[in-house]
PASEBA-1860 file (N, C-alpha, C; in nm, 3 decimals):
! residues 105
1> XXXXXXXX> 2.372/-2.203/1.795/2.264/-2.138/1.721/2.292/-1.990/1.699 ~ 2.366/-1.944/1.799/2.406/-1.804/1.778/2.494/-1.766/1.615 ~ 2.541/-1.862/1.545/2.619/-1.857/1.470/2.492/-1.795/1.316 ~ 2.389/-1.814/1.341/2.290/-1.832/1.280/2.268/-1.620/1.244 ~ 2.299/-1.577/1.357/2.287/-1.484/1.384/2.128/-1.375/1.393 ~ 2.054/-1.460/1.418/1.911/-1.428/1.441/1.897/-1.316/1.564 ~ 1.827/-1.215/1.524/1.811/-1.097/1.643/1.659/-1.087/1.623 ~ 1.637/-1.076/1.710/1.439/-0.974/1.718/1.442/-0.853/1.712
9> XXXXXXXX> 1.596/-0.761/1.733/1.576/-0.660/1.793/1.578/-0.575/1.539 ~ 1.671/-0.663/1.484/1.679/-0.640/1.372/1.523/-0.705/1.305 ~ 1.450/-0.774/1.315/1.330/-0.809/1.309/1.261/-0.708/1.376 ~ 1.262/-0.678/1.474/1.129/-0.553/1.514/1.183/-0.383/1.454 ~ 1.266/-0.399/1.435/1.289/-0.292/1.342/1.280/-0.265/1.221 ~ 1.284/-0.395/1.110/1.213/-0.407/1.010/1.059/-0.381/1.038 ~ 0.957/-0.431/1.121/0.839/-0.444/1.160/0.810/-0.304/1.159 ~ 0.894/-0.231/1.244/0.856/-0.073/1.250/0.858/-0.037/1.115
17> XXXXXXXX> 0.916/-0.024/1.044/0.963/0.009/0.906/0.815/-0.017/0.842 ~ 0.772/-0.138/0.845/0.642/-0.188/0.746/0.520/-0.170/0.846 ~ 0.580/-0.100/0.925/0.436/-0.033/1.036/0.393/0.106/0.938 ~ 0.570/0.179/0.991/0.532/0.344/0.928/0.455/0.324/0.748 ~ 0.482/0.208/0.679/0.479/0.208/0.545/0.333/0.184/0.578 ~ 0.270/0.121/0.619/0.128/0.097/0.661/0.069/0.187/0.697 ~ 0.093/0.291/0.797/0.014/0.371/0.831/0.050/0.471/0.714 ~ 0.159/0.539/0.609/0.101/0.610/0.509/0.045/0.513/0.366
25> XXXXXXXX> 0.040/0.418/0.363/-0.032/0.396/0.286/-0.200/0.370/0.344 ~ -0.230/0.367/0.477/-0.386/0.410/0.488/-0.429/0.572/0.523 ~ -0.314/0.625/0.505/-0.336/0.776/0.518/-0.357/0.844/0.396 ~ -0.279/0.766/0.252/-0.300/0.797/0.136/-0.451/0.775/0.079 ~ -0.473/0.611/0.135/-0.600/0.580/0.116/-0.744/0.681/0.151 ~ -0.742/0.698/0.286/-0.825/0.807/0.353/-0.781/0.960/0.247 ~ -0.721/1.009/0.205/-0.695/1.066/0.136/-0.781/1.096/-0.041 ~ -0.744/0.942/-0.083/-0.809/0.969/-0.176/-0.966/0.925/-0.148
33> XXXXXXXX> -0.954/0.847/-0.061/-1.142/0.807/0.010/-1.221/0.978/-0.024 ~ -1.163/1.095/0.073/-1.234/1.181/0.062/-1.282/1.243/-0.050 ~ -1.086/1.259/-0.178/-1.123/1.318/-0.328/-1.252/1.246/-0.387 ~ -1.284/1.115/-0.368/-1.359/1.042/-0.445/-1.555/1.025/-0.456 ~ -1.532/1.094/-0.256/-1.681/1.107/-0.259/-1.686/1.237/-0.256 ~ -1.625/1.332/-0.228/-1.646/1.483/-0.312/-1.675/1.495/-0.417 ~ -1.598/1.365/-0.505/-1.624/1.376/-0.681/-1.789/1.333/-0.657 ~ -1.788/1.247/-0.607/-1.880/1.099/-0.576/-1.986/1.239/-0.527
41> XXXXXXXX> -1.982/1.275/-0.467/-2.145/1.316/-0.407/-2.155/1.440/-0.470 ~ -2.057/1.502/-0.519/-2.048/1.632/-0.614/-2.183/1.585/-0.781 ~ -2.126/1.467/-0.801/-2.219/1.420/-0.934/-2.313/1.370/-0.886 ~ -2.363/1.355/-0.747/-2.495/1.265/-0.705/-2.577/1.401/-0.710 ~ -2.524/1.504/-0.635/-2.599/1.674/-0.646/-2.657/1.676/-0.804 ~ -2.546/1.699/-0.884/-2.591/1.772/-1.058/-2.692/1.617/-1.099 ~ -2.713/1.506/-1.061/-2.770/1.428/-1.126/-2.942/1.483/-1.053 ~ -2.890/1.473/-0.908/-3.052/1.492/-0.805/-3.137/1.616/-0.891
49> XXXXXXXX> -3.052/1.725/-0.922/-3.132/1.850/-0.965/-3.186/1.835/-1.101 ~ -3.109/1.739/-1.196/-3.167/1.736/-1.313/-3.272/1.610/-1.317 ~ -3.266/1.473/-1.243/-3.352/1.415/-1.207/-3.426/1.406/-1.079 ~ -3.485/1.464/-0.988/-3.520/1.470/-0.870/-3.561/1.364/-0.852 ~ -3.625/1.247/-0.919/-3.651/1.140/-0.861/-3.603/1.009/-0.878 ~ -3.444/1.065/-0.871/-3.321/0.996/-0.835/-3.248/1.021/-0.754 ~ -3.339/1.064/-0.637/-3.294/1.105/-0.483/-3.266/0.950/-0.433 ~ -3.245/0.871/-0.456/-3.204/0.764/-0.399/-3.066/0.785/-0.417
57> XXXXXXXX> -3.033/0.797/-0.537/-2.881/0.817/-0.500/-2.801/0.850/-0.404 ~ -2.834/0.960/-0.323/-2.823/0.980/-0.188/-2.742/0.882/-0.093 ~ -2.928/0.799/-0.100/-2.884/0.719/-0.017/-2.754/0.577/-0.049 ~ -2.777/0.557/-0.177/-2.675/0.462/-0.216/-2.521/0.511/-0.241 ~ -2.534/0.633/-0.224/-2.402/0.703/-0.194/-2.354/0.674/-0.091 ~ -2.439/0.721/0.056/-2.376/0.702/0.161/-2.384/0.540/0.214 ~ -2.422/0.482/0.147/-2.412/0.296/0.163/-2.247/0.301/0.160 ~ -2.248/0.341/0.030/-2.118/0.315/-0.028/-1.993/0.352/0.009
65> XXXXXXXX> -1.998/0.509/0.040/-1.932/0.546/0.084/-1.843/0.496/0.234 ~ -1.946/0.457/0.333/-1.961/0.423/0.463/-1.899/0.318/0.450 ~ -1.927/0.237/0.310/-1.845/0.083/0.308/-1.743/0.099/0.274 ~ -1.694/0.177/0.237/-1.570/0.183/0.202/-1.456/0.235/0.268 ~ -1.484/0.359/0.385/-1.461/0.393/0.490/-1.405/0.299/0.581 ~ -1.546/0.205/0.569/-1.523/0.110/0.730/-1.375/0.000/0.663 ~ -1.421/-0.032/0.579/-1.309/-0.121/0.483/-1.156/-0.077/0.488 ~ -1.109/0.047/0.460/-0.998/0.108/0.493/-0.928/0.135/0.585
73> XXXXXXXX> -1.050/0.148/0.706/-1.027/0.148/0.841/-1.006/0.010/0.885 ~ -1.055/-0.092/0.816/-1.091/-0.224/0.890/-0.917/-0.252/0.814 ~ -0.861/-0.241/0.757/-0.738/-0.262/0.670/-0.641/-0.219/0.763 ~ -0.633/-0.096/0.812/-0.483/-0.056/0.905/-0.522/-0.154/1.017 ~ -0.638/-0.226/1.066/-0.678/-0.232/1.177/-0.604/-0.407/1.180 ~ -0.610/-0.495/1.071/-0.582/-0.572/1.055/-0.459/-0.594/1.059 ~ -0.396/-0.497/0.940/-0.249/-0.520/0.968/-0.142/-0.446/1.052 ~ -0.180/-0.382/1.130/-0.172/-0.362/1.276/-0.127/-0.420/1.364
81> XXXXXXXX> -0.243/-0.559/1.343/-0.315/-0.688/1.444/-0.126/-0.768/1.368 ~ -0.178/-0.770/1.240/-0.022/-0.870/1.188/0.095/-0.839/1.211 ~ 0.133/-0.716/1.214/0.259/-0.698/1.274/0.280/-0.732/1.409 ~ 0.176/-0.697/1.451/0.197/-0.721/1.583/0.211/-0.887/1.660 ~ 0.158/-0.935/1.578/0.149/-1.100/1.596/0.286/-1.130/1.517 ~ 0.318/-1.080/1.417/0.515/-1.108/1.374/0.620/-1.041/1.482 ~ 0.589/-0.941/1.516/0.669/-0.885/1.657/0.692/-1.005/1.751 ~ 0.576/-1.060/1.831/0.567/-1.175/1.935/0.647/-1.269/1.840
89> XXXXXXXX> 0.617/-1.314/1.760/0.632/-1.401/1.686/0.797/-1.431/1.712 ~ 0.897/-1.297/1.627/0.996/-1.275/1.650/1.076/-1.281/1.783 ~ 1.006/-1.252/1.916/1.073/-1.250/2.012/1.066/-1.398/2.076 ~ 0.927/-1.469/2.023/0.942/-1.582/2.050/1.044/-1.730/2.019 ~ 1.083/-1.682/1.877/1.171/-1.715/1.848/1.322/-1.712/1.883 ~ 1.375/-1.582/1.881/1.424/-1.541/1.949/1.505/-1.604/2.090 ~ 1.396/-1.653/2.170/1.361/-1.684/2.294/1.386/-1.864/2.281 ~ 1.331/-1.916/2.167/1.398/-2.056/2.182/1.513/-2.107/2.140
97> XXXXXXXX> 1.518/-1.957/2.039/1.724/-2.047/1.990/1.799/-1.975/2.098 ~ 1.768/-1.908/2.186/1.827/-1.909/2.336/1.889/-2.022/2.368 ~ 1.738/-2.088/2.371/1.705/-2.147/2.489/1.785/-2.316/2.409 ~ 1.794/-2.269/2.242/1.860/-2.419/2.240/2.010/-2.374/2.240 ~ 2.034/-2.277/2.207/2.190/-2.210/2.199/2.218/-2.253/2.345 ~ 2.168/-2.237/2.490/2.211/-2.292/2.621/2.217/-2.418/2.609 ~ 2.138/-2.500/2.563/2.085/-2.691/2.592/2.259/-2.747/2.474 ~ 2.310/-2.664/2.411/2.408/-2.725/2.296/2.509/-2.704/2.435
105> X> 2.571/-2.574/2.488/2.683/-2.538/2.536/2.663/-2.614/2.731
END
């Protein structure tokens, strides 16, 4: 089985690779999260003053906002969870063409 040439150690190093790519692409995200409700609550202000009794906006701002937050956060949090379950994954593998690479020889 060794001929196969399967490593974990070249598998968890790819993994790192699409870790770091993960964490800046939710750093980009959080990024533009903030430009958007600056824009986002910047036009909820000029709308409140010219309609005052579209102070709800407000509140459906920060609905929104908050959902979208948790969502981005809930995103690194997940695939996080997946690499990390392909890591095991990898060593588990790993671990049985060992174990059949011994049972052949």
């Amino acid at each position: 089985m060794s001929e196969q040439g399967f490593n974990s150690d070249d598998v968890t190093d790819e993994l790192g690779s699409v870790e770091q790519q993960t964490s800046q692409l939710v750093a980009g995200a959080l990024a533009m999260w903030v430009v958007r409700w600056v824009f986002g609550f910047a036009i909820i202000a000029l709308v409140t003053w010219f309609k005052p009794a579209w102070s709800w906006l407000w509140w459906a701002g920060i609905v929104l906002a908050s959902a979208s937050l948790l969502f981005t956060l809930a995103m690194q949090f997940f695939l996080q969870r997946k690499v990390a379950k392909a890591r095991k994954t990898a060593e588990r593998l790993e671990a049985v063409l060992a174990e059949l690479d011994e049972d052949e020889n």
